[in-house]
C-alpha positions in Angstrom: 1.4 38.7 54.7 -1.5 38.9 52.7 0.6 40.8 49.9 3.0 37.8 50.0 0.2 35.3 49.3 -1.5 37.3 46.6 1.8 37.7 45.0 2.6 34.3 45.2 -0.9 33.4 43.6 -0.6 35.4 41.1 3.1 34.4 40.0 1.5 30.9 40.6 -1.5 31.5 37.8 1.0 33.6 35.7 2.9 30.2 35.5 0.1 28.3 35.2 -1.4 30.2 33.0 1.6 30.1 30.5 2.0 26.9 31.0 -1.1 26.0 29.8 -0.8 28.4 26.7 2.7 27.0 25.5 1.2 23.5 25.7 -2.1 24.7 23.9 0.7 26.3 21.4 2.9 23.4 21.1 -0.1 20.9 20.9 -2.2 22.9 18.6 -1.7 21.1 15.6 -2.2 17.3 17.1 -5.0 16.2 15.4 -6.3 14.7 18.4 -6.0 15.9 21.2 -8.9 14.1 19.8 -12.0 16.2 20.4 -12.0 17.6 17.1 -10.6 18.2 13.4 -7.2 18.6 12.7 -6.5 22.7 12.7 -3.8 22.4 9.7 -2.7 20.5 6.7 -2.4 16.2 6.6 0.0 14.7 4.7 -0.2 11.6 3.1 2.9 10.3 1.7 2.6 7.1 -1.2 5.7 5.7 -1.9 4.3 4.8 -5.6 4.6 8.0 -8.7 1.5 9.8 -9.6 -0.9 7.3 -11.6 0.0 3.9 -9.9 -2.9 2.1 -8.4 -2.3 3.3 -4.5 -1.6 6.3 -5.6 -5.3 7.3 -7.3 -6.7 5.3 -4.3 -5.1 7.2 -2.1 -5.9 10.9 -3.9 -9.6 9.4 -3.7 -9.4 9.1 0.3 -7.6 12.6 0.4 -10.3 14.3 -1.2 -13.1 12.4 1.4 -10.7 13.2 4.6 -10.2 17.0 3.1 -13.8 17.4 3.0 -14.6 15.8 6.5 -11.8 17.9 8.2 -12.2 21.0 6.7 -8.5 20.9 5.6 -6.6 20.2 3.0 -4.5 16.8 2.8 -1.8 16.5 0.4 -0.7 13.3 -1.2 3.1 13.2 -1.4 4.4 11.1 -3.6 8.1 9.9 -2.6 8.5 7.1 -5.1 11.8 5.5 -5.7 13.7 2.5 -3.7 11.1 0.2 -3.1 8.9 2.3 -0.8 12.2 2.6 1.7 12.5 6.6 0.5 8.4 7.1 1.9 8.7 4.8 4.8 11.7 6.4 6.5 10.3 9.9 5.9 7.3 8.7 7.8 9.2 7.1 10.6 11.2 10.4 11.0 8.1 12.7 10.7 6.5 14.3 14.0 4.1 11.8 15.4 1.3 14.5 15.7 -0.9 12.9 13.0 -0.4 15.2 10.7 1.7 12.5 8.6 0.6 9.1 7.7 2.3 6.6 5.4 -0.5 5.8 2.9 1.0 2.6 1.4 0.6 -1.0 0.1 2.3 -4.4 1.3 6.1 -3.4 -0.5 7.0 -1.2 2.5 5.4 -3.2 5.1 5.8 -7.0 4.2 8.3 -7.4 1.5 10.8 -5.4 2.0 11.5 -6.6 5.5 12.7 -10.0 3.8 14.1 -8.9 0.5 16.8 -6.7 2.4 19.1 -7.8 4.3 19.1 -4.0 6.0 16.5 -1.7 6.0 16.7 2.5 7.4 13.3 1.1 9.4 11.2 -1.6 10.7 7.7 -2.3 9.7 6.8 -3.2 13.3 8.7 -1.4 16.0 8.9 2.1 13.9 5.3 2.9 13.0 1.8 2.8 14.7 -0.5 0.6 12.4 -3.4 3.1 12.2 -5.9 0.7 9.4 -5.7 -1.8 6.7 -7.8 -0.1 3.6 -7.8 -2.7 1.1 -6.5 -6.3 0.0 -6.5 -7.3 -3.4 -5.2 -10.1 -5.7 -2.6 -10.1 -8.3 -3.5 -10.8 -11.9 -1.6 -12.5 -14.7 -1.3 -10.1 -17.8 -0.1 -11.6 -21.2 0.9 -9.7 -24.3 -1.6 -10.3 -27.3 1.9 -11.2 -29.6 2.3 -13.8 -28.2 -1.1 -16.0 -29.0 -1.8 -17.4 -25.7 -5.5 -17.5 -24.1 -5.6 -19.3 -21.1 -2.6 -19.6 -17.9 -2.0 -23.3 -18.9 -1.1 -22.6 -22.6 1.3 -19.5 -21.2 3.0 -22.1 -19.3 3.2 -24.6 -22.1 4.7 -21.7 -24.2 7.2 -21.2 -21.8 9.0 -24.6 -21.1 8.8 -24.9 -25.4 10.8 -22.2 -24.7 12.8 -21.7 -21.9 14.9 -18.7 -20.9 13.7 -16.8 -24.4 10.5 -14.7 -23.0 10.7 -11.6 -20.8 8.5 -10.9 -17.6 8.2 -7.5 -16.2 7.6 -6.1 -12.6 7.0 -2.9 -11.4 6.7 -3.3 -7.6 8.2 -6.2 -5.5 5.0 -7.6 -5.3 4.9 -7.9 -8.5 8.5 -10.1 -9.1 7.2 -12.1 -5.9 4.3 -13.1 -7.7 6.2 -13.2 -11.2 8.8 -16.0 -9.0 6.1 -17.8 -7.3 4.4 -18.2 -10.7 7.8 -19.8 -12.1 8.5 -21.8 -9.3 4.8 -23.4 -9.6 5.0 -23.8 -13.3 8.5 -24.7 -13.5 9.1 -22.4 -16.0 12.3 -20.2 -17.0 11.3 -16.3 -17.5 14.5 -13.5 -17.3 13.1 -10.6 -15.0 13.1 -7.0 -16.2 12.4 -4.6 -13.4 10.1 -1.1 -14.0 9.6 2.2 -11.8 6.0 1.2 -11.8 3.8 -1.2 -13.3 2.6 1.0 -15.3 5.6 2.2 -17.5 5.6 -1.9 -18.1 2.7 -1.8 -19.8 4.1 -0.4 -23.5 6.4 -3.2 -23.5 3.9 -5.4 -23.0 2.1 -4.5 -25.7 5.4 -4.4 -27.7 5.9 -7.7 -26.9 9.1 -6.8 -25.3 7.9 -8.6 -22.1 5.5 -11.8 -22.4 3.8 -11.7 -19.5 4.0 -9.4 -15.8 1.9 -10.4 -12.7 0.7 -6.9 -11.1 -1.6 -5.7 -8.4 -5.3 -6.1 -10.1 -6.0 -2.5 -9.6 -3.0 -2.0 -12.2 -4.0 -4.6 -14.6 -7.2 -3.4 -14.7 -6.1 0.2 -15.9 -3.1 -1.8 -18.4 -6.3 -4.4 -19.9 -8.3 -0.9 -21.0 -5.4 0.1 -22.7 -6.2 -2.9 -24.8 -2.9 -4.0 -25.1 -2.9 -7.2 -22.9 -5.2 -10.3 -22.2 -5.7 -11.9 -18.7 -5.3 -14.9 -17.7 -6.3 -15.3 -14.2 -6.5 -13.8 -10.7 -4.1 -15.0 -7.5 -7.2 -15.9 -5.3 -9.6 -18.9 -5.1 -12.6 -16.7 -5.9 -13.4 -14.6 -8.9 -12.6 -10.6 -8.6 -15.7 -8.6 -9.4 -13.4 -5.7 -10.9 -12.3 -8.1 -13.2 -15.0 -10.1 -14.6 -14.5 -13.4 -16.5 -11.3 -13.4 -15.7 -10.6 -17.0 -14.0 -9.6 -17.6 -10.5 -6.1 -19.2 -9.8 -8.5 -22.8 -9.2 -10.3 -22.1 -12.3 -6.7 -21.9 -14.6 -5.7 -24.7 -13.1 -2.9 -23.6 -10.7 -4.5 -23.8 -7.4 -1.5 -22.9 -5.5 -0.9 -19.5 -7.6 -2.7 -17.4 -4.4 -0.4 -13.9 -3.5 -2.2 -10.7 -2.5 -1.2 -7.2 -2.4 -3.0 -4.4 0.2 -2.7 -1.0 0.9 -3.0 0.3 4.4 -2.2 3.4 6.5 0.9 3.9 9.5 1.8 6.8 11.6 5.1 7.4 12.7 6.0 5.2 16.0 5.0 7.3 19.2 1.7 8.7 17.8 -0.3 9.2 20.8 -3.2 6.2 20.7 -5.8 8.7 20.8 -5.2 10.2 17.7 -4.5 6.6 16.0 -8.0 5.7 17.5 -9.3 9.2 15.9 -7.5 8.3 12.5 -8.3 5.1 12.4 -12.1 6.3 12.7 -12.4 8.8 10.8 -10.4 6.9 7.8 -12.8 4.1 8.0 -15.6 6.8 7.5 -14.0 8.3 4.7 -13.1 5.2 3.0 -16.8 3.3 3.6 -18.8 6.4 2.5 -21.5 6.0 -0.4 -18.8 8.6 -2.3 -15.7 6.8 -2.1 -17.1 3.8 -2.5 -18.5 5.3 -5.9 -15.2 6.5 -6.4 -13.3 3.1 -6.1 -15.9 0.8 -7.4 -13.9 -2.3 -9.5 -10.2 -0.3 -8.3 -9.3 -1.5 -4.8 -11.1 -4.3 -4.4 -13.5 -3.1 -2.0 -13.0 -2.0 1.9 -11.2 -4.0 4.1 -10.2 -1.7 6.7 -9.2 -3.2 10.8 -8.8 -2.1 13.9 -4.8 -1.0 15.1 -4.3 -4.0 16.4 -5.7 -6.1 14.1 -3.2 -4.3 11.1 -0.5 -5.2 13.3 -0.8 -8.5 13.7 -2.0 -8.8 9.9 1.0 -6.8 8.8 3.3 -9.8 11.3 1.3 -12.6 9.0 1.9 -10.8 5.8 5.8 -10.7 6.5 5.8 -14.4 7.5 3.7 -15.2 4.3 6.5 -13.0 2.2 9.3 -14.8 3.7 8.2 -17.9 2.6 7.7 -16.8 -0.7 11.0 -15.3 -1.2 13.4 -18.0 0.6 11.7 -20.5 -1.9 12.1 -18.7 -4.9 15.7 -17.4 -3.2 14.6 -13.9 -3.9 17.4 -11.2 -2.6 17.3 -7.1 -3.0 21.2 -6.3 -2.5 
């Protein structure tokens, strides 16, 4: 009798014993099971090439997290249709924690209203883990063309209509491009880029007149030399870009878009590792190091709890849709 029970403790801790061990095995690399660091590799996947804007943002917060963990986190970039390419990766990844989407308003507020299907949706396939950044768009002219100032780019254009080029390298960047149109009530032929940057030759060829882009971009394309700006898509002025006017101060008021970058696990993601993600982010991205880092590129921190990027990334789509139905914008 006593035999009996011993055995059938012992089977009983054998099982529990293994059970426990499998789990620790099969949970080992959750980043948090939230009491400490992550025990492997983090992957951060940019849906922008090497060199865009989010993209050296985003290599900036690698290097802090990689430091802070211990561990190495890789940027991936997966460039290429719009962001869809990154996004779905991401939704299909494991939802340890050990992949984030690292991306910027094209994935998660413009394409939902420029396609009529998407492989994913911003809202019920991904856990919002922080918003990182919000910045304005900026209004780049070539220097061939002799124009100083937004108003005499506009007057240029209906002299001329339908004869000068504008260039975009992300969605954001034809939204704003369109919305500029449709406030100027000007006729401009769209020419679409990989990236923003790869614009930027022909716009200083002249090629293309003017592009609107993310002010992170135009920031590195005005060093270049090979462009003026004319103003920023927001009612105050952006330190980044000083002297350059505000969308009140060039005398279009109503010229107001933003772009933002923000991070998203894959849907499932147990909250405490968002909560863990979400804190540790914040303290990479607000350290005195970053911050050095990123001075005049991303506009500054800007970062939210979970549930306050999720119900900024439902306004942002809202705001997009009304964009795009008024300018009768449509990805096929």
């Amino acid at each position: 009798m006593t035999n009996a029970i011993g055995r059938r403790r012992t089977l009983a801790g054998l099982r529990a014993g293994l059970g426990a061990g499998l789990g620790a095995a099969l949970g080992a690399p959750a980043i948090a099971r939230a009491d400490g660091l992550p025990s492997s590799r983090v992957t951060l996947v940019v849906p922008f090439p090497p060199g865009a804007s989010t993209d050296v943002t985003m290599r900036v917060m690698a290097d802090r997290l990689s430091q802070m963990w211990g561990q190495p986190v890789l940027v991936d970039n997966k460039g290429g249709g719009n962001g869809i390419i990154a996004a779905e990766a991401v939704k299909n990844a494991k939802p340890d924690g050990y992949t984030l989407l690292a991306t910027s308003s094209m994935t998660h507020a413009g394409n939902p209203v420029l396609y009529d299907k998407l492989p994913y949706d911003p809202i019920a396939d991904f856990e919002p883990v922080t918003r990182m950044s919000v910045v304005p768009m900026c209004v780049l002219v070539t220097k061939k063309l002799g124009v100083k100032t937004l108003a005499e780019l506009t007057a240029r254009l209906k002299a001329e209509p339908g004869k000068h080029n504008y260039g975009a390298g992300a969605i954001s960047a034809r939204v704003a491009g369109e919305l500029y149109k449709m406030l100027a009530g000007v006729d401009a032929v769209y020419v679409g880029y990989k990236n923003n940057q790869l614009a930027a030759p022909d716009l200083n060829n002249g090629i293309i007149s003017f592009m609107i882009c993310d002010a992170g971009s135009a920031k590195m394309i005005l060093t270049s030399g090979w462009a003026d700006a004319l103003a920023v898509t927001q009612t105050e002025p952006f330190p980044a870009l000083p002297g350059v006017p505000n969308a009140v101060q060039a005398g279009m008021p109503a010229l107001l878009f933003t772009t933002w970058s923000a991070f998203y696990a894959p849907k499932g993601t147990p909250r405490e590792i968002v909560l863990k993600l979400n804190k540790d982010i914040i303290a990479a991205g607000t350290s005195p190091e970053t911050l050095a880092k990123l001075e005049g590129m991303a506009g500054g921190p800007s970062f939210t709890t979970p549930e306050g990027l999720m119900d900024f990334t439902k306004s942002e789509i809202e705001a997009w849709r009304k964009v795009v139905r008024a300018a009768n914008i449509r990805i096929e």
